[in-house]
N, C-alpha and C positions, 0 to 999 in steps of 0.2 A: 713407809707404813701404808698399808691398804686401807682405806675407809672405810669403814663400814656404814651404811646410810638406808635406810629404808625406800626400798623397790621395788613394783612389782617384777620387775624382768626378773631381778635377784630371787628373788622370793621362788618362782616359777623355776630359773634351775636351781636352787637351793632343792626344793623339793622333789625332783628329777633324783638328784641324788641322796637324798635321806631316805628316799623310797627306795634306792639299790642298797641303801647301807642296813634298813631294816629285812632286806632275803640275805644278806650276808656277803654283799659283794664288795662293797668298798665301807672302810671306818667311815663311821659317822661326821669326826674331828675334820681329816683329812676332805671328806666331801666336803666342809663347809670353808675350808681355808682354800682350794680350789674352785669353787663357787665365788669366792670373795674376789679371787684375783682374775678367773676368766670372766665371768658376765659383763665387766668394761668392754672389754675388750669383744665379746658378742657383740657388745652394743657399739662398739664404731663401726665395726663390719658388718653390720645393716645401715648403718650411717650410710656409709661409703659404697656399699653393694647397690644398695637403694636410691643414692643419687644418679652410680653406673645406669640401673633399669628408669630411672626417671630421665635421663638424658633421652634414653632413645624412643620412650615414650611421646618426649617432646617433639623428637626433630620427627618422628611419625605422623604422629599430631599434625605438624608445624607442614610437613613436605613429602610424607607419602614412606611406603618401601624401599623406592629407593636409595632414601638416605638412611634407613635402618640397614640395609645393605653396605652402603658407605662407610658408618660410621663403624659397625660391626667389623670390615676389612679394613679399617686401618687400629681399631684393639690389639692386634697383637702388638703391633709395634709401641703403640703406649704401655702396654705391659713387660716391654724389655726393659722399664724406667723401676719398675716392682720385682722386674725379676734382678736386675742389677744392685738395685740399692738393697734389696731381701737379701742377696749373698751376704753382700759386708756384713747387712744387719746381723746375718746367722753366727759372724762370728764377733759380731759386738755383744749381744747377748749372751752368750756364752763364757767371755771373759768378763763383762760384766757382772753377771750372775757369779759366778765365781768368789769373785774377790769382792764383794757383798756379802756370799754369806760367810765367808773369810775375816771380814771387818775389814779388809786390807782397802780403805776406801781412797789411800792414796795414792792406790796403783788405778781407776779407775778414769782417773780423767783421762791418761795417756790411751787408754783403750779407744774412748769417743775420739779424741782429737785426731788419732790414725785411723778411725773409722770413717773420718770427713772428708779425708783428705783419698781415702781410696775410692768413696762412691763419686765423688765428683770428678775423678778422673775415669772414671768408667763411664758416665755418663755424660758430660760434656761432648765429648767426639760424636757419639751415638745423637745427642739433640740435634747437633750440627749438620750432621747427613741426611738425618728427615724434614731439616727447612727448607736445605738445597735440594733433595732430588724425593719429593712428595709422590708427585704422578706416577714417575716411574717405580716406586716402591709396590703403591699400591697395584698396578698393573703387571706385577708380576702373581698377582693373586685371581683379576679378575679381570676380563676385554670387555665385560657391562660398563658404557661408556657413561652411563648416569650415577652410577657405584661409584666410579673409578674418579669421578669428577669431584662428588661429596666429600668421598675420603680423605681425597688428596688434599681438601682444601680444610678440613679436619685435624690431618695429621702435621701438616705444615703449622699450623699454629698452636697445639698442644704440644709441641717439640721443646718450646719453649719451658713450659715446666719438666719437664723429663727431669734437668739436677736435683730440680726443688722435690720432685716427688721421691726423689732417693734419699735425701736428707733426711725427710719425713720418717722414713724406718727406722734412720740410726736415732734421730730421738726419742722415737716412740720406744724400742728395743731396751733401750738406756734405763727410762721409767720402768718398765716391764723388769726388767734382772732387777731394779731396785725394790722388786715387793708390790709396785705401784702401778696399777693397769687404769688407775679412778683416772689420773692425769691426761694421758693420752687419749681416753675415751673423751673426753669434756672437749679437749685440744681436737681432735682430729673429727669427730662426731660434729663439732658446730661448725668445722670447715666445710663440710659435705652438705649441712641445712644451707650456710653462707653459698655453697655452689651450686645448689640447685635452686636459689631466689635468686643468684646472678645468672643464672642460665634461661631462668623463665622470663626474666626482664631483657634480656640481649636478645632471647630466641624469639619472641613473642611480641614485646614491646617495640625493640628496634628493627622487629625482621630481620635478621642475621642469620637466621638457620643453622646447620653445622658448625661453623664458625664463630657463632655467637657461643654454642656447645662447648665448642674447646676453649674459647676465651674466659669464660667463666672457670672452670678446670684449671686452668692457669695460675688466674688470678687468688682462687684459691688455694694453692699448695705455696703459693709464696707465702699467705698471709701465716698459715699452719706451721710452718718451715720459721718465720720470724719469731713467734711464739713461743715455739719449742728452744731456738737458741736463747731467747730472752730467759726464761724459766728456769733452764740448764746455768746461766751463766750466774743469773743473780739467785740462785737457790731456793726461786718463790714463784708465784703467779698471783697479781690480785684475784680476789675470790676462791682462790683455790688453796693460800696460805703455802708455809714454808715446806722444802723436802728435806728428805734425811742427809743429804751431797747434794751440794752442787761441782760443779763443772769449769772449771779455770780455762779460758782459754789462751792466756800464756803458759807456752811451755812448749816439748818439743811435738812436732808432727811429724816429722819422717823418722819413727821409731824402728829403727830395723827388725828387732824379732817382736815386737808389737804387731808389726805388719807382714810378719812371717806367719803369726801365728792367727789374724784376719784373713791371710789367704789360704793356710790348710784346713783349716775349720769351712770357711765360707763359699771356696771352690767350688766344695762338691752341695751345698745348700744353692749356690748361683745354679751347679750342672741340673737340679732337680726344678729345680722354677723355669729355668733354661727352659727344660724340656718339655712343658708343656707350653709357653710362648711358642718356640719355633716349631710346634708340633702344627700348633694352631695354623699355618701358613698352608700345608697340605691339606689341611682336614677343610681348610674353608675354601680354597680350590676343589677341592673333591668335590663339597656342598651346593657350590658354584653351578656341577654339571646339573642339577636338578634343577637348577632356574630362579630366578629372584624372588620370586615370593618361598619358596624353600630355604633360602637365605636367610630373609626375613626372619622367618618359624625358629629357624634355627639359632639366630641370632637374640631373639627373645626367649629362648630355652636356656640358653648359656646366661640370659641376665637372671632367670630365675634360680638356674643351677649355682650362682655366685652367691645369693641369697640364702640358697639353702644352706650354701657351705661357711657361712660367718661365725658358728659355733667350733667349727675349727679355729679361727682367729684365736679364740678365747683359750681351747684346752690345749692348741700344740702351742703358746707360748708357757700357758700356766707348766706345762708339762716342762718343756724348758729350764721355765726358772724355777721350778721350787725341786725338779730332777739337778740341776744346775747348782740351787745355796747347798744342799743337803750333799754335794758329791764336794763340794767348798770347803764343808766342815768336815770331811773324810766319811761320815755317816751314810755308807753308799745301801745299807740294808731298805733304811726309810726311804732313800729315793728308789731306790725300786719297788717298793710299795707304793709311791705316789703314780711311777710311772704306769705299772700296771691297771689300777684304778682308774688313774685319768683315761685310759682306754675304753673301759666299760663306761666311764660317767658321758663320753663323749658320744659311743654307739646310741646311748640310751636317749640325750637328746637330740641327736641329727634324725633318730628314727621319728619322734615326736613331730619334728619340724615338716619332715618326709609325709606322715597322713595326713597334715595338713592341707601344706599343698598340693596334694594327690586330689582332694577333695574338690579344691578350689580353684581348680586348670583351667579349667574354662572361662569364666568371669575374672579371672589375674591375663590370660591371654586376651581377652578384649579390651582391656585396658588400656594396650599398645596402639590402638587406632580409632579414627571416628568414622570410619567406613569399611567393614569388613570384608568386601568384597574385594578390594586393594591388599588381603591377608589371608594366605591358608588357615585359618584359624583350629582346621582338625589337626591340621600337621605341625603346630604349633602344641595342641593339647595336647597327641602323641608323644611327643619329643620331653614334656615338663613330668607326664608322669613314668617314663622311662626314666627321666632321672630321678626322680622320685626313689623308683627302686633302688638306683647304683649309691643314691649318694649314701646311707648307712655303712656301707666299705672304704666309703671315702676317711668319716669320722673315725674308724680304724685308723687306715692309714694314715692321715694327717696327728693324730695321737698319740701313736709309737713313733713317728718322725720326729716329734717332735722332745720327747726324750729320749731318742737321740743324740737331736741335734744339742740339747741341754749339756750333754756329756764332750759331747766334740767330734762324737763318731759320723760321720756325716755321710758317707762313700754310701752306704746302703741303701740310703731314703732315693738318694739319684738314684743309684741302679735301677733298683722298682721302677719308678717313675720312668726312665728309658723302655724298660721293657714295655709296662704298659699301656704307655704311647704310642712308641712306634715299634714293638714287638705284635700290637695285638689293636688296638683301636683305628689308627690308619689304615692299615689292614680291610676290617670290619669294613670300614667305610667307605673303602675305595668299592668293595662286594657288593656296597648297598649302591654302586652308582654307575658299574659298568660289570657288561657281562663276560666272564671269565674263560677263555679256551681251553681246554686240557689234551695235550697232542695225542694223537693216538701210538702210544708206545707196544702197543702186543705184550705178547705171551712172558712172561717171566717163569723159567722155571723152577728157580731153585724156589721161591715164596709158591708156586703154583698160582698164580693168580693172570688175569689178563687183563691189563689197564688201556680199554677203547678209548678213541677221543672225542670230544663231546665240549655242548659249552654249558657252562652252569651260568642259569638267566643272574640280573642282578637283585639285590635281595630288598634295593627301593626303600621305604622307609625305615623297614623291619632292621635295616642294615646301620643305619642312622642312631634307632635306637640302643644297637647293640653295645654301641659307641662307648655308650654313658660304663655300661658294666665292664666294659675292656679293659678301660683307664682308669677301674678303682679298685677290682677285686684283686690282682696282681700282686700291685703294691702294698695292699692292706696285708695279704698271706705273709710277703717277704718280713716288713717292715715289724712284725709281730714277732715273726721268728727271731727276728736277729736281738729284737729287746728280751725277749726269753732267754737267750745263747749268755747273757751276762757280760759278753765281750767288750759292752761298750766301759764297764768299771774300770779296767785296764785303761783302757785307751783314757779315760777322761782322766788320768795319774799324770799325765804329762803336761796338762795346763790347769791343772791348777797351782793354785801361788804356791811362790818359792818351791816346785814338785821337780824333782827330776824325770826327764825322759821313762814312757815305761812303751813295752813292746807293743806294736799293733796286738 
């Protein structure tokens, strides 16, 4: 059961959406039981987005651009820990949610216990490769031998939490299908305060610098990770009282169509988190050719764009799980009434969040350093209110993905996300950083036209910015569509309890 408790963050999106539901866009009812269950969840994803731009803050602080360049190239790599452990998670939540709003709650343990057993084997191997070959990872992104040195010694030692940070999903996921977003937020939110006063003590205190970064990170995600098991197991938390299930961990874990049905659900939620991880690896090469303090800019564009984007956290699970109980109980009218709304309730705050920060690009970009002249700080402000603009498409996107993913339909959100990654934003950005040949092909008759050859200069920051719009408006179009098409009712017939197979 959700809490309800007096707050202003709640309060704030509560109001976001009674103001949509008073022009007629979404129920009144429906906004407030979606406000109950996303704004946790808001709120660890400024936790945890916040700790991300406070790291790099620090080792800024702490040691200059070039270890915001550092640490910035070796992210992608810790986010194959988020992007791995988010797959399973997509398809834990899913049948979790299900068989929740089913009551069937003693189909639910076997769901988590084969949920644990698959993130750890996806990501173990993966930890193991970034303790032994650090350098060379990072050096396939960047020859800045000062980058290249920070990262590596960065990535080597956050490698070690990569299991712990995948675990972290499947519990949080677990509470989230159960109705229950308060738990996770208290859980994973006080991990991330806990990480960034172990980060300021390591980074600061002991002079550790990156290293001290990633050890704090670490240490962190084990303690969150113990918590969640403890909580799950014994069906309580002090201070936070008992849940609705708990969690048995005897019993079986290599459930075969348990883990059938966490790999076709999760696949394609991994192929979509995938895709912008490994996208990240070109795009910060590309970035690369513009030179370290571009890096830099860039690099604290991307922590504010994480920031902006944490009211996703909130609506594409809420959208999940309460698209998820209602498709449980057969009642598939009301979940696409939630889905839809939660669309609009999401636009409506990412936009809020958006003039915000639009506002305040400048003084949020100076905050990254104590000497500005060590920081493009324009190209830094360009770059935050560029996203500023793209991220409202995102809130789309991530909204409909996410009732989606509630249903099981999953194929679509990746495709999106494929295209516009690397359909359209690599692309952009390779345009903004090297200038383009066109051969001289002559006369064509049958079109009548004649295509001289020429080189088109590169498009420099303009190109950069374009970025942000590439890789959200795409997705948001598709991912809209395909929740309007109704296809995913069908598809989600087949995993629900006791449901026999129903056609794509």
């Amino acid at each position: 059961m959700v809490r309800r408790v007096p707050n202003p963050f709640r309060q704030l999106i509560l109001w976001i959406g009674l103001a949509l539901a008073r022009l007629g866009l979404i129920d009144r009812e429906r906004a407030r039981r979606t406000a109950d269950l996303a704004w946790p969840r808001i709120v660890t994803g400024l936790a945890r987005m916040s700790k991300n731009a406070v790291d790099v803050a620090m080792v800024g602080v702490a040691v200059g651009s070039g270890a915001i360049a550092g640490v910035g190239f070796a992210a992608p790599y810790w986010g194959l820990a988020f992007a791995l452990g988010g797959g399973v998670a997509g398809g834990t939540i899913a049948l979790v949610s299900q068989r929740y709003g089913a009551e069937r709650f003693d189909q639910m343990g076997q769901a988590v216990r084969s949920s644990v057993v698959c993130v750890l084997a996806v990501t173990v191997p993966v930890a193991a490769v970034f303790w032994a070959f650090p350098v060379e990872l990072i050096s396939l992104i960047s020859d800045n031998q000062e980058a290249v040195e920070h990262g590596a010694n960065y990535l080597q030692i956050v490698a070690l939490g990569i299991p712990f940070a995948g675990l972290n999903l499947i519990g949080s996921r677990t509470f989230v299908g159960m109705d229950d977003s308060w738990t996770p937020m208290v859980v994973r939110a006080g991990g991330a305060v806990a990480n960034i006063v172990l980060n300021s003590v390591l980074i600061f205190g002991f002079d550790m610098g990156v290293v001290g970064a990633a050890l704090g990170t670490v240490l962190a995600n084990v303690v969150v990770t113990s918590v969640f098991g403890i909580g799950l197991i014994a069906g309580r938390l002090p201070g936070l009282g008992s849940f609705d299930v708990s969690i048995s961990p005897v019993g079986t874990y290599l459930d075969g169509e348990t883990i059938w049905d966490l790999t076709t659900i999760g696949l394609p939620v991994l192929g979509s988190k995938l895709v912008w991880t490994i996208a990240e690896f070109p795009m910060l090469a590309i970035v690369d050719i513009f030179g370290q303090d571009t890096v830099a800019a860039y690099v604290i564009a991307r922590r504010i764009w994480g920031l902006m984007n944490t009211p996703g956290w909130g609506f594409g699970l809420a959208a999940s799980s309460l698209v998820g109980q209602h498709l449980g109980t057969g009642d598939e009218h009301t979940a696409e009434q939630y889905g839809r709304e939660i669309v609009y309730f999401s636009a409506a705050v990412y936009l809020v969040a958006a003039v915000i920060v639009f506002v305040l690009a400048e003084p949020i970009t100076l905050a990254f350093t104590d000497d500005p002249s060590e920081l493009s700080v324009p190209t830094a402000v360009a770059l935050i209110r560029a996203a500023c603009g793209a991220i409202v498409f995102k809130g789309v996107h991530t909204a409909a993905a996410g009732a989606l993913n509630g249903s099981g339909d999953t194929r679509w959100p990746f495709y999106s996300q494929l295209l516009g990654m690397f359909g359209l934003s690599i692309p952009v950005a390779y345009l903004g950083a090297t200038a383009v040949t066109i051969p001289n092909i002559g006369p064509i008759p049958i079109l009548e036209l004649t295509i001289s050859g020429g080189t088109i200069p590169a498009l420099g920051l303009t190109g950069l910015c374009l970025t942000f719009f590439a890789e959200t408006l795409t997705p948001a179009l598709i991912n809209y569509y395909r929740f309007s098409t109704g296809k995913w009712k069908a598809i989600s017939r087949s995993y629900r309890p006791d449901a026999a197979p129903a056609d794509d």
